[in-house]
Backbone as a printed PyTorch tensor [residue, N CA C, xyz], in Angstrom:
tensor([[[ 74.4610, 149.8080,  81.0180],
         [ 75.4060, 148.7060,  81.1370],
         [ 76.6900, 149.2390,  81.7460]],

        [[ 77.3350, 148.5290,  82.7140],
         [ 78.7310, 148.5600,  83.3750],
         [ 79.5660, 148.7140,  82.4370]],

        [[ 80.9560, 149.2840,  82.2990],
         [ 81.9540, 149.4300,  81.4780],
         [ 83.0050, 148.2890,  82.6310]],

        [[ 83.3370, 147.4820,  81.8730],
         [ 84.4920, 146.5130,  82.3390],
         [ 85.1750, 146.6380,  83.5410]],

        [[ 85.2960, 148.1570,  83.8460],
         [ 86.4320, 148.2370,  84.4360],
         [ 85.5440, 148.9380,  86.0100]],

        [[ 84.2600, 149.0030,  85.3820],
         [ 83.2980, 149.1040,  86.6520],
         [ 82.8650, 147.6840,  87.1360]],

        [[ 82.0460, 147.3090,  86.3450],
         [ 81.9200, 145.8990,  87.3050],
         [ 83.2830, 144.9940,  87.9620]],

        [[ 84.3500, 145.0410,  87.9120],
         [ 85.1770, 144.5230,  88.4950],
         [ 85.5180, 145.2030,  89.6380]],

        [[ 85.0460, 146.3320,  89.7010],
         [ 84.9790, 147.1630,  91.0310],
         [ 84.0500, 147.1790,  92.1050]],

        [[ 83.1010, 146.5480,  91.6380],
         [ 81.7700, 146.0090,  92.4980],
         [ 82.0080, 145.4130,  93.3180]],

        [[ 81.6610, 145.3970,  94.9880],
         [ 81.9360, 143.9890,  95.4250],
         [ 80.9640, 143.1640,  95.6310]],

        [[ 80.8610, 141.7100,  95.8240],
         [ 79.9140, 140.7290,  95.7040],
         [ 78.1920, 140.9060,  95.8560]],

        [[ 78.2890, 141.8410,  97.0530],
         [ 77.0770, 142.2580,  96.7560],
         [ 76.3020, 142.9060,  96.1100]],

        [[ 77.3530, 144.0440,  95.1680],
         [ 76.8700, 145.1120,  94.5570],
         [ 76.5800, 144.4210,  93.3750]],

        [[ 77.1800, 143.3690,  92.9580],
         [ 77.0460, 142.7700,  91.2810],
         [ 75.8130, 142.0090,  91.8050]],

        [[ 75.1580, 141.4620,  93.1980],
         [ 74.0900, 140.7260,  93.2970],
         [ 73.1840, 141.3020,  93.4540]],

        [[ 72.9770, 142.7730,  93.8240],
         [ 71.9180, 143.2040,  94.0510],
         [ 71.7960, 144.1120,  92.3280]],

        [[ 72.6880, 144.4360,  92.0690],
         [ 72.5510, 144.7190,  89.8830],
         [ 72.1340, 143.6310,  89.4920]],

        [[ 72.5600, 142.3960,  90.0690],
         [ 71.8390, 141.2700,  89.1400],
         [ 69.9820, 141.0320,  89.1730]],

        [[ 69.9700, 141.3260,  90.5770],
         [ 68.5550, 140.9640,  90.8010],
         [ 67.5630, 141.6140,  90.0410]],

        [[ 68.1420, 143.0220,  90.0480],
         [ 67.7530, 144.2970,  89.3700],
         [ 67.6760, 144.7490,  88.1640]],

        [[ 68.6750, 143.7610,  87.4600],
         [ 69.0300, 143.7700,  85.4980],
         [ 68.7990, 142.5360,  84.8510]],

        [[ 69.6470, 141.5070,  85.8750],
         [ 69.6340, 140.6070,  85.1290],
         [ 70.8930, 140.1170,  84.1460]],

        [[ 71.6470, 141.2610,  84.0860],
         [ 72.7390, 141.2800,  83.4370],
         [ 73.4560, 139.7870,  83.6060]],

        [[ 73.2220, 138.9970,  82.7040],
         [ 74.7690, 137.7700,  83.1820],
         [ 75.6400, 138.2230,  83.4230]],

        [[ 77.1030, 139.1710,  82.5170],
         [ 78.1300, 139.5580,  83.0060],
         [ 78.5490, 140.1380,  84.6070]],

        [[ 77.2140, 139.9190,  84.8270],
         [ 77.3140, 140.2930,  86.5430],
         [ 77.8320, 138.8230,  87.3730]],

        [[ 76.8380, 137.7930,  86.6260],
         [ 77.2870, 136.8070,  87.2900],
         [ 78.7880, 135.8990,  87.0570]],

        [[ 78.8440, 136.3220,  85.3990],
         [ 79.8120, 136.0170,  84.7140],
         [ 81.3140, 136.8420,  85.9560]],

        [[ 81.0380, 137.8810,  86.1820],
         [ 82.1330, 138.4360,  87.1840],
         [ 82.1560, 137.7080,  88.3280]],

        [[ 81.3630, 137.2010,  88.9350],
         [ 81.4880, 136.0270,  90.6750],
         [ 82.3650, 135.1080,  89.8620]],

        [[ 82.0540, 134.5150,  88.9800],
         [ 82.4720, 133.0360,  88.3910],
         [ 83.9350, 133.2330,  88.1630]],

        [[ 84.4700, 134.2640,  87.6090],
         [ 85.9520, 134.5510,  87.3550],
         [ 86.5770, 134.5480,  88.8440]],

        [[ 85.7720, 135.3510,  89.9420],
         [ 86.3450, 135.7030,  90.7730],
         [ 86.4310, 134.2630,  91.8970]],

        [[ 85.6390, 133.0140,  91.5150],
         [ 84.8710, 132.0280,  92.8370],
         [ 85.3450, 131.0350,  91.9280]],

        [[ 85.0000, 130.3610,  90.2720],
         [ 85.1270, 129.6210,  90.2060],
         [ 86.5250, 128.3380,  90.0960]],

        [[ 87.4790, 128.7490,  90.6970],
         [ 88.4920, 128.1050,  91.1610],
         [ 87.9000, 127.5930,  92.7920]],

        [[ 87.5130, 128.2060,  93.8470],
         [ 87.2640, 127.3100,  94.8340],
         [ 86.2310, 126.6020,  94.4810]],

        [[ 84.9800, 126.6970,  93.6970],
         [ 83.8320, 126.3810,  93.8100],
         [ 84.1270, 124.3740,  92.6500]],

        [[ 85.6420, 125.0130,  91.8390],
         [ 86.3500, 123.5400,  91.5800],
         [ 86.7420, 123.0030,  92.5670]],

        [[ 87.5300, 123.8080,  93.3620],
         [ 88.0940, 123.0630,  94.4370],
         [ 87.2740, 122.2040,  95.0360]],

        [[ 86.4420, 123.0630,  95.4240],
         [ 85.0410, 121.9250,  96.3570],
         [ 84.5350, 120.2900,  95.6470]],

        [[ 84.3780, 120.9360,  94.4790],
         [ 83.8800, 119.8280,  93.4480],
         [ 84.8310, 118.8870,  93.5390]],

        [[ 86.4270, 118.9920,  93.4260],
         [ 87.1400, 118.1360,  93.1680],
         [ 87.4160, 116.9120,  94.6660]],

        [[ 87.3580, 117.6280,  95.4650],
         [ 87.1710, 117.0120,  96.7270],
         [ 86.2420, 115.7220,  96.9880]],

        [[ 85.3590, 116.8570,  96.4100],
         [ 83.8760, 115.3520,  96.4350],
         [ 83.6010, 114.4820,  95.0460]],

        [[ 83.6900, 115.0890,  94.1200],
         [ 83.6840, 113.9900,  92.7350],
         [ 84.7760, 113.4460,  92.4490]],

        [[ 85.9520, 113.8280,  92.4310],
         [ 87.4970, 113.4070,  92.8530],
         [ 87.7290, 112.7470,  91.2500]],

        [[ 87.0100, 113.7870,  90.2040],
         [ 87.6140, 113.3540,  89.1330],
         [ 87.1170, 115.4040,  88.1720]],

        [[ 88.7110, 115.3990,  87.5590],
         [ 88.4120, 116.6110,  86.7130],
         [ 87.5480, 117.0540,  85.8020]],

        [[ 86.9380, 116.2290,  85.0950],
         [ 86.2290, 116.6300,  84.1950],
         [ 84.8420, 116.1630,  85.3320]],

        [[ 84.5670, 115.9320,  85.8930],
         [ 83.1830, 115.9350,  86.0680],
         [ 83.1130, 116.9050,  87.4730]],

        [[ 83.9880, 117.4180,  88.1160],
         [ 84.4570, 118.8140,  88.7450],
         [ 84.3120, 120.1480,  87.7000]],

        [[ 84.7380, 120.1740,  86.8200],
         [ 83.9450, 121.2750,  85.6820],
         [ 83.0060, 121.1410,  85.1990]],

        [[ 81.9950, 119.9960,  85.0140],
         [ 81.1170, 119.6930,  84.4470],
         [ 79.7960, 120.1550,  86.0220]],

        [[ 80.5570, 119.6930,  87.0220],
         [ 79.6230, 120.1610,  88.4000],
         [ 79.9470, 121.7940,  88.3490]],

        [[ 80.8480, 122.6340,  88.2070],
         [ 81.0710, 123.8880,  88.6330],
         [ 80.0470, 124.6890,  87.1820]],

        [[ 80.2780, 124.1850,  86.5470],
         [ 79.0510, 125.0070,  85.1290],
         [ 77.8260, 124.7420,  85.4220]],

        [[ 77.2990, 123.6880,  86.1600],
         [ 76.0520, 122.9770,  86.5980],
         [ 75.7130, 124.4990,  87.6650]],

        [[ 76.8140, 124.6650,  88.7970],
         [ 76.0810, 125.2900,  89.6670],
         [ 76.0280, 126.6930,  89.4780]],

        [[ 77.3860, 126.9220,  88.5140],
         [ 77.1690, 128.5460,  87.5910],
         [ 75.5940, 128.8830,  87.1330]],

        [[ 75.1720, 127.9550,  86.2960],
         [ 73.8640, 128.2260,  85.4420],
         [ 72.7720, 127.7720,  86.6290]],

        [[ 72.9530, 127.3860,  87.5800],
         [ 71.7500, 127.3110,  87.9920],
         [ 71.6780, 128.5320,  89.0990]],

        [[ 73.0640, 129.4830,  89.2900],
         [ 73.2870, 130.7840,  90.0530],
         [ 72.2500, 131.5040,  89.0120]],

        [[ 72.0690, 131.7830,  87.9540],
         [ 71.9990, 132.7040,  87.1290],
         [ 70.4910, 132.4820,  87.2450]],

        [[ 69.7200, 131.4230,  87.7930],
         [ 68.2980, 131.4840,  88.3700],
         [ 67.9350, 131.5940,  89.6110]],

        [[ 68.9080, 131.4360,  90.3980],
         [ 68.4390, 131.1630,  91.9320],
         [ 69.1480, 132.8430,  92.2960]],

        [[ 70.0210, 133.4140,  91.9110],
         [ 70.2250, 134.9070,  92.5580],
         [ 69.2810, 135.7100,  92.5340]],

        [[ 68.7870, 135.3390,  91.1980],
         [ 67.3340, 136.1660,  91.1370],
         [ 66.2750, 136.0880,  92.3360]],

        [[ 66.1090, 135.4240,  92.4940],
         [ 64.8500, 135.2680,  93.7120],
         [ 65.5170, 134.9480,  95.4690]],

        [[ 66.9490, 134.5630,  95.6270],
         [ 67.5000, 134.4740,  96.7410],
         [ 68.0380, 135.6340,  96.9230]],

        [[ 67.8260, 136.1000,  98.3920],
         [ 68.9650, 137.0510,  99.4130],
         [ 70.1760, 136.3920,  99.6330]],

        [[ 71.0490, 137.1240,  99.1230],
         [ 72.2010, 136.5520,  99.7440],
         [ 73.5480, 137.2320, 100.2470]],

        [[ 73.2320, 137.1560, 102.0710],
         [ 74.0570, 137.9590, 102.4580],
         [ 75.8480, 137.9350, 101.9150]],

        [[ 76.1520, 136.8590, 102.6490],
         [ 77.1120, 136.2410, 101.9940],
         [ 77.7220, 135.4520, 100.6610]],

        [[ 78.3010, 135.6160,  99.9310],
         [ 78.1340, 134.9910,  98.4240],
         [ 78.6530, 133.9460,  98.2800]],

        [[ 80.4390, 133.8760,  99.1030],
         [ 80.9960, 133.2710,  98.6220],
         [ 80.7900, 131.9560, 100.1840]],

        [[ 80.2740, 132.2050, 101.0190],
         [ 79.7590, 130.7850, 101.5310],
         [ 78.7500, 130.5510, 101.6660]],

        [[ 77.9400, 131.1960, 100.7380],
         [ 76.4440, 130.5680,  99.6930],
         [ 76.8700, 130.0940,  98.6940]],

        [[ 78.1550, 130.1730,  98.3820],
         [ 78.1700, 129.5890,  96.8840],
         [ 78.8410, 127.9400,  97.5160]],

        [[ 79.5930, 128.2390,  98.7910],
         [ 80.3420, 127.0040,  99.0530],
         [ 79.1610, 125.7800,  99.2220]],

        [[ 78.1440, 126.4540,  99.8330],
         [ 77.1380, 125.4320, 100.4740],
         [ 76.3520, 124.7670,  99.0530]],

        [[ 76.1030, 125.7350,  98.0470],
         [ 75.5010, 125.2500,  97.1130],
         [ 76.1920, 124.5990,  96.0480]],

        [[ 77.1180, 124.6400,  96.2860],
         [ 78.0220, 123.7040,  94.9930],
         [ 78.7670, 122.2340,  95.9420]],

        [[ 78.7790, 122.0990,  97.6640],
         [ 78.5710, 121.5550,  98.2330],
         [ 77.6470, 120.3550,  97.8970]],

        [[ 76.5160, 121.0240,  98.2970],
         [ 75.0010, 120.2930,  97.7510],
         [ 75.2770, 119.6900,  96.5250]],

        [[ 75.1220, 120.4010,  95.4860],
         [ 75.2530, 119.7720,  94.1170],
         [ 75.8720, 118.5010,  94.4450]],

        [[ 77.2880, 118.6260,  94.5230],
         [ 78.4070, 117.6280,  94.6930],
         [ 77.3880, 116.3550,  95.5100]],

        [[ 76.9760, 116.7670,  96.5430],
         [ 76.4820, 115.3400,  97.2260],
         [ 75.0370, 114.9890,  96.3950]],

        [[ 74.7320, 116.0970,  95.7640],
         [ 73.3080, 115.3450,  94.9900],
         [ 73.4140, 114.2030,  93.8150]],

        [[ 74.9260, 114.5380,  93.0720],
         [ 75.5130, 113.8000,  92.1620],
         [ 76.0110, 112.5990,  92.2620]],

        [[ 76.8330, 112.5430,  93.9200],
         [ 76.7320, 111.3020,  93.8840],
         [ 75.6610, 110.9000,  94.8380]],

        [[ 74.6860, 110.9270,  95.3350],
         [ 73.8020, 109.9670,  95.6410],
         [ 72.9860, 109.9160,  94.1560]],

        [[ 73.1890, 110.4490,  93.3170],
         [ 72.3390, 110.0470,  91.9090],
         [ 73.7980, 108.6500,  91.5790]],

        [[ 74.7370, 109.1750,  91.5220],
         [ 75.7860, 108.3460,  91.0790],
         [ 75.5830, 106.3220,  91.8920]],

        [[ 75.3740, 107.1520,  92.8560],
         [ 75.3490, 105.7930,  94.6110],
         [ 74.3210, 105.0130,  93.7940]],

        [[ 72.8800, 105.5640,  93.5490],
         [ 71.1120, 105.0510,  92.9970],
         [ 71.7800, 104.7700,  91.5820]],

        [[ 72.3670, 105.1480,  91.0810],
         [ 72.5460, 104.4670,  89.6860],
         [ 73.5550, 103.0180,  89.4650]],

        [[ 74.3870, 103.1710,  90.4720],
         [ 75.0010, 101.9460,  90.8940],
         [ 74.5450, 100.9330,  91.4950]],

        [[ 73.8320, 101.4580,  92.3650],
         [ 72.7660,  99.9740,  93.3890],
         [ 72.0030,  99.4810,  92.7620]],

        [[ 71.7210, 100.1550,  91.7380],
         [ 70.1290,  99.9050,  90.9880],
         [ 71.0170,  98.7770,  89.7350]],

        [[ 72.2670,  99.4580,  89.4430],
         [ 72.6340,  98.5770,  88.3730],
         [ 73.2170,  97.2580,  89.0150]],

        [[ 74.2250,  97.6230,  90.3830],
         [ 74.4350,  95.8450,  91.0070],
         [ 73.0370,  95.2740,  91.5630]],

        [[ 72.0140,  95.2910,  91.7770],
         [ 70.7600,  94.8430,  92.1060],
         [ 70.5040,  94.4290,  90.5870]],

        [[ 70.2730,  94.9870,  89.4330],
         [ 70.2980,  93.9840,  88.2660],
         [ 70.7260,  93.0250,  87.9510]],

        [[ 72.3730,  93.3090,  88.2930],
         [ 73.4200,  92.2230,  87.8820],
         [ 73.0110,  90.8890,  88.7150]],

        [[ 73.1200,  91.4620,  89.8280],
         [ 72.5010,  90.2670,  90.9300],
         [ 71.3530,  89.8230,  90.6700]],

        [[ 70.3990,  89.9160,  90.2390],
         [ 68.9660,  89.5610,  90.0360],
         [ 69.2590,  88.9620,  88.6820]],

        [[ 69.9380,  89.5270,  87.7310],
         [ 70.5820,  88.2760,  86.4590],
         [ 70.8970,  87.2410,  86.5790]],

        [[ 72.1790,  87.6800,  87.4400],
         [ 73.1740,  86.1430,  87.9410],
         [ 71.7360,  85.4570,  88.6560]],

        [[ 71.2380,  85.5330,  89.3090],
         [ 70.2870,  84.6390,  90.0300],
         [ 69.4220,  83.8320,  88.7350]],

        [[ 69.0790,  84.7860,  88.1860],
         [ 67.5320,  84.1390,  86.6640],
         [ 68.6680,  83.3310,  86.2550]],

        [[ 70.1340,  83.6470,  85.7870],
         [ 71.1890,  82.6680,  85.2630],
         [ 71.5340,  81.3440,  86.0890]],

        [[ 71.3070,  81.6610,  87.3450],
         [ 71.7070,  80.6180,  88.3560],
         [ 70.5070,  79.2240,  88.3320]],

        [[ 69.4940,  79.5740,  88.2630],
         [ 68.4510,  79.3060,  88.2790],
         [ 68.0420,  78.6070,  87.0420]],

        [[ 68.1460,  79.1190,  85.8610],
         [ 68.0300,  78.7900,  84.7390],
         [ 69.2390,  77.5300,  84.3560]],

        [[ 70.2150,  77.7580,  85.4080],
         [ 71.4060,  76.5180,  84.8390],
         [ 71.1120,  75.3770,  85.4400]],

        [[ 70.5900,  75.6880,  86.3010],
         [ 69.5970,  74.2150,  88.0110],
         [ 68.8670,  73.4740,  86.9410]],

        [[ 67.7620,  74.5360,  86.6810],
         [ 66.6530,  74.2580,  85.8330],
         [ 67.3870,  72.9240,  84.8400]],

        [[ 68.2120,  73.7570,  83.9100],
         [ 68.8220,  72.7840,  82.8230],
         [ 69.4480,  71.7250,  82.9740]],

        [[ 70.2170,  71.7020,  84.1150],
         [ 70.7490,  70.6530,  84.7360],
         [ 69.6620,  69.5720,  85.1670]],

        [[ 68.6990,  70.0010,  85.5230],
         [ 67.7230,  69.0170,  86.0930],
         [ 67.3430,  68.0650,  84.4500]],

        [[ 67.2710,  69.2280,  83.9730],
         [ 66.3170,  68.8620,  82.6870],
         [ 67.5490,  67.3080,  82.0500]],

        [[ 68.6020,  67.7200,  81.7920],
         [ 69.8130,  67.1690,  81.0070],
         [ 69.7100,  65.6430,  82.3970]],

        [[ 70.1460,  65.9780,  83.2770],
         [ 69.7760,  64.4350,  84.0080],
         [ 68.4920,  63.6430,  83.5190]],

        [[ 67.1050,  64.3270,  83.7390],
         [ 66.0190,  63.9880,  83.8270],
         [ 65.9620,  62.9500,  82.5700]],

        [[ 66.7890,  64.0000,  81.5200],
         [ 66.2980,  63.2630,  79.6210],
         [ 68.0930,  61.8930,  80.0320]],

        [[ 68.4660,  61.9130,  80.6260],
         [ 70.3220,  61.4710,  80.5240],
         [ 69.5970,  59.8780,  80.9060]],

        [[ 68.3070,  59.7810,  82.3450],
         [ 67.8460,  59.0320,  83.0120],
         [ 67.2970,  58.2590,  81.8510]],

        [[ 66.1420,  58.9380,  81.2400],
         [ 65.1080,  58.7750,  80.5410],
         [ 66.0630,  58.1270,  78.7870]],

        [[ 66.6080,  58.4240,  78.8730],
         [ 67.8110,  57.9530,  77.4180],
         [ 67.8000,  56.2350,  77.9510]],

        [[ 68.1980,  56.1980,  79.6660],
         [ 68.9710,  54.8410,  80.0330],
         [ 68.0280,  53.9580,  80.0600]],

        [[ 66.4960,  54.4340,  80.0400],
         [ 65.5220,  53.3700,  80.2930],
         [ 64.9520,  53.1880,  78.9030]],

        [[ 65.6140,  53.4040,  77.7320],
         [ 65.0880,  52.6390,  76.4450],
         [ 65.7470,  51.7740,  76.3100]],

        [[ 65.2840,  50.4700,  75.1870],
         [ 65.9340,  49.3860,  75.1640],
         [ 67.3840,  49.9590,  74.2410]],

        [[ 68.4170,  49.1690,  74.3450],
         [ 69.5310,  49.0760,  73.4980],
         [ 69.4550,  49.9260,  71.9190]],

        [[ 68.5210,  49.5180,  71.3950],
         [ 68.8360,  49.8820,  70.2270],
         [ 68.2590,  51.3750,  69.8930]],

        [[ 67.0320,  51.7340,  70.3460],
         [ 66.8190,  52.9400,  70.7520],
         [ 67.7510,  54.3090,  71.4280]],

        [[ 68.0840,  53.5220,  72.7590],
         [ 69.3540,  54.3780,  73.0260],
         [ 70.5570,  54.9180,  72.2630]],

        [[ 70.9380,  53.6360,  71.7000],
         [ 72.0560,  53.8900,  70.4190],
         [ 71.9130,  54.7630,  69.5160]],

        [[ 70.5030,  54.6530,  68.8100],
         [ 70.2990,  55.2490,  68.2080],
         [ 69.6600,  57.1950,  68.3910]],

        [[ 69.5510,  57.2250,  69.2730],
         [ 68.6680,  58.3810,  69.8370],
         [ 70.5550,  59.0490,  70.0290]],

        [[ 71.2690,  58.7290,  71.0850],
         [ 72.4190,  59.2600,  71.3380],
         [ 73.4280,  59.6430,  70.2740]],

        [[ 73.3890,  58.7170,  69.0530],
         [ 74.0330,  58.9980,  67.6060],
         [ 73.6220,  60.1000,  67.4900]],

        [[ 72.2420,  60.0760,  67.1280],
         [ 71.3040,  60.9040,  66.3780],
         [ 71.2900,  62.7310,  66.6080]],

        [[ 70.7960,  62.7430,  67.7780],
         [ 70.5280,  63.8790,  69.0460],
         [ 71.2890,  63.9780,  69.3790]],

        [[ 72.5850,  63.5460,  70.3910],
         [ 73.4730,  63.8320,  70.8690],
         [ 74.5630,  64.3640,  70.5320]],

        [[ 74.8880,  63.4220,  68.9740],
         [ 76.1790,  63.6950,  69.0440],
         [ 75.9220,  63.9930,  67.3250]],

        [[ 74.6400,  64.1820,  67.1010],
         [ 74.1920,  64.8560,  65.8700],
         [ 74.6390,  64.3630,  64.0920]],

        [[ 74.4070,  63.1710,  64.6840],
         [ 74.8870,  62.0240,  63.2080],
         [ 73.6910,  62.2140,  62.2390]],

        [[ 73.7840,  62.2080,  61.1890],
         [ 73.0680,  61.6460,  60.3690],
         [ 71.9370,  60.7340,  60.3250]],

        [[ 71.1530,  60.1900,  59.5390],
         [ 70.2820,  58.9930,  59.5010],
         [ 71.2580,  57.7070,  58.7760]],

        [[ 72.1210,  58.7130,  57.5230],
         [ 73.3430,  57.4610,  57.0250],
         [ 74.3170,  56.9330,  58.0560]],

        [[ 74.7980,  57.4540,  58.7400],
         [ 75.6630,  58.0690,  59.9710],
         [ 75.5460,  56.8420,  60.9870]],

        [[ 74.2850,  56.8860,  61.1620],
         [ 73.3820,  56.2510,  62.4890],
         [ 73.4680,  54.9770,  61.8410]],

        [[ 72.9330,  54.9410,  60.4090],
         [ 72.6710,  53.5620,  60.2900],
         [ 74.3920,  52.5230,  59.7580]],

        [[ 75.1440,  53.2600,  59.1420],
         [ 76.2350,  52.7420,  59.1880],
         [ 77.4150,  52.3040,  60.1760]],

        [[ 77.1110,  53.1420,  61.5200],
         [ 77.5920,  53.0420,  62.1690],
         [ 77.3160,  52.1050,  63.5680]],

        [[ 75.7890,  52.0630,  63.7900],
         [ 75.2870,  50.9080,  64.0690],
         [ 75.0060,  49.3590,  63.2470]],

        [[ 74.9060,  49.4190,  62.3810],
         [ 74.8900,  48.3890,  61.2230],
         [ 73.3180,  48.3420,  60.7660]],

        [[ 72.3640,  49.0810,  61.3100],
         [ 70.9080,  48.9340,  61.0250],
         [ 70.3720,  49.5980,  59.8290]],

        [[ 69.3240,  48.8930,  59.0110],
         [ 69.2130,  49.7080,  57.8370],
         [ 68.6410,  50.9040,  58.1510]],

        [[ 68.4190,  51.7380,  57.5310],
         [ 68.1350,  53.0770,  57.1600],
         [ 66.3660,  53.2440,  57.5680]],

        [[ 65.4740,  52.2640,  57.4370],
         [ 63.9060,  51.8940,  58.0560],
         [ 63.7570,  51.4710,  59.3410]],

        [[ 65.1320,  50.6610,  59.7470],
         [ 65.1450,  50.5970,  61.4830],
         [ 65.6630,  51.2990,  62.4250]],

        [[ 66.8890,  52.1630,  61.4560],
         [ 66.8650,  53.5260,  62.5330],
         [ 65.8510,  54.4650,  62.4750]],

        [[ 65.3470,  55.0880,  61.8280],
         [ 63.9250,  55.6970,  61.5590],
         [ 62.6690,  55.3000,  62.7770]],

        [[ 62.9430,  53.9770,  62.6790],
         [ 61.6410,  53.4380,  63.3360],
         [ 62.5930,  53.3460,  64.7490]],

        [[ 63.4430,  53.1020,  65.1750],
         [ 63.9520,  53.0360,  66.4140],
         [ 64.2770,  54.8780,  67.3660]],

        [[ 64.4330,  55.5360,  66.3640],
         [ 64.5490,  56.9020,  66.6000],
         [ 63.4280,  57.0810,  66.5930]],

        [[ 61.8780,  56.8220,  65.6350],
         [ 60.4080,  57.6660,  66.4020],
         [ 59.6620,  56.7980,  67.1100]],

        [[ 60.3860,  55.9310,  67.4230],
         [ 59.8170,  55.1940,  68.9880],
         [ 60.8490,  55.4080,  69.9220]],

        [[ 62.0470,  56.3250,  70.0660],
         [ 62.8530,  56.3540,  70.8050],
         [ 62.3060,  57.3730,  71.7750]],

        [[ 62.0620,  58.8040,  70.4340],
         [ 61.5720,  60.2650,  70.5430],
         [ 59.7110,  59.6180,  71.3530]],

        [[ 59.0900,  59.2530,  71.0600],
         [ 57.7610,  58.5360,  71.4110],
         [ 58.1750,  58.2830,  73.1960]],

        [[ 59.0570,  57.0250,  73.5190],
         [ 59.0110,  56.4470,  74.7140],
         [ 60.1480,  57.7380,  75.6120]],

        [[ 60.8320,  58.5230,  75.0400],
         [ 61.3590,  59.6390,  75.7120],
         [ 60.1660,  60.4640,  76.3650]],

        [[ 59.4560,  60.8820,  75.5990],
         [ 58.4320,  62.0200,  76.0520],
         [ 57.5740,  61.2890,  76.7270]],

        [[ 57.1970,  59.7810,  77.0410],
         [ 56.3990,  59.2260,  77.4780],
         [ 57.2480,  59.0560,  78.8450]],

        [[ 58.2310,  58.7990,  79.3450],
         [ 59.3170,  58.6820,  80.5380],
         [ 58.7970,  60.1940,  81.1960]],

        [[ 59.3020,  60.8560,  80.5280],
         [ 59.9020,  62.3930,  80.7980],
         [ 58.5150,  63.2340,  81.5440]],

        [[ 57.3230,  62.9400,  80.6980],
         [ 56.0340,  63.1250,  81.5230],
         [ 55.6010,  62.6820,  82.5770]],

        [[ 55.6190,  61.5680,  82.8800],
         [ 55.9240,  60.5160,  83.7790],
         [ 56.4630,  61.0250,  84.8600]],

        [[ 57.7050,  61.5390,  85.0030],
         [ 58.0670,  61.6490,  86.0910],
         [ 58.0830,  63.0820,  86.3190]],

        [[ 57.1270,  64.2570,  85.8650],
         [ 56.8590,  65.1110,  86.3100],
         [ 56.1300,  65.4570,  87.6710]]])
């Protein structure tokens, strides 16, 4: 093992070709002291927010500590630019696909919502129509009832009908509704 004051004496290549050779992290741990301020810099440029600029520069630290192993690399520090580069644009086109994918939901909602309010609207005319073609007392009573969610006491006090003729005017109301409403399907 290096004594401290040797590996800081290494230059880039010498800690990469010990790395390939040991394995030692503190080898790589030494680039990172020495790079990882530009390799933020880069990040910050393209993610253009701090914490996810350190969160990209540890991303491409730990994935150095697999790829030195098996890569040549003449140059380090604009192999490191290109690959923390990369990262940066891989993040946001994951960022870009996670956004399109989520406004393509929203939009495909609003539409089932758009659609679904047509729908209801049709429906609310269709029954509004179908209300106007019962006789008088039916209507009255169906609109108390259903509509505006009265009672059977409610209905019948307020129309003046006993309590057996709203009953019977409400399940022949509900009867000649669904008989309209089919009808004009």
């Amino acid at each position: 093992m290096f004594g401290r004051k040797r590996i800081t004496q290494l230059s880039d290549n010498e800690l990469l070709e010990d790395y390939r050779e040991r394995g030692k992290q503190e080898l790589v741990g030494e680039l990172y002291k020495r790079y990882a301020h530009l390799a933020f810099g880069v990040c910050m440029k393209y993610l253009k927010s701090e914490t996810d600029a350190e969160d990209a520069v540890m991303q491409v630290f730990e994935k150095l500590l697999k790829d030195l192993r098996t890569h040549e690399v003449a140059h380090f520090k604009s192999w490191l630019f290109t690959v923390t580069r990369n990262h940066c644009l891989m993040q946001l086109r994951k960022h870009k696909q996670h956004f399109v994918r989520e406004a393509e939901d929203q939009i495909e909602d609003d539409q089932d919502s758009i659609s679904l309010a047509f729908e209801n609207e049709a429906h609310l005319v269709a029954l509004e129509n179908a209300i106007d073609q019962l006789n008088p007392e039916q209507q009255k009573c169906i609109r108390l009832f259903y509509l505006e969610q009265k009672s059977y006491k409610e209905v019948a006090d307020l129309t003046g009908y006993d309590m057996k003729k709203v009953k019977s005017f409400l399940q022949n109301g509900k009867r000649n509704l669904q008989l309209l409403l089919t009808k004009n399907e």
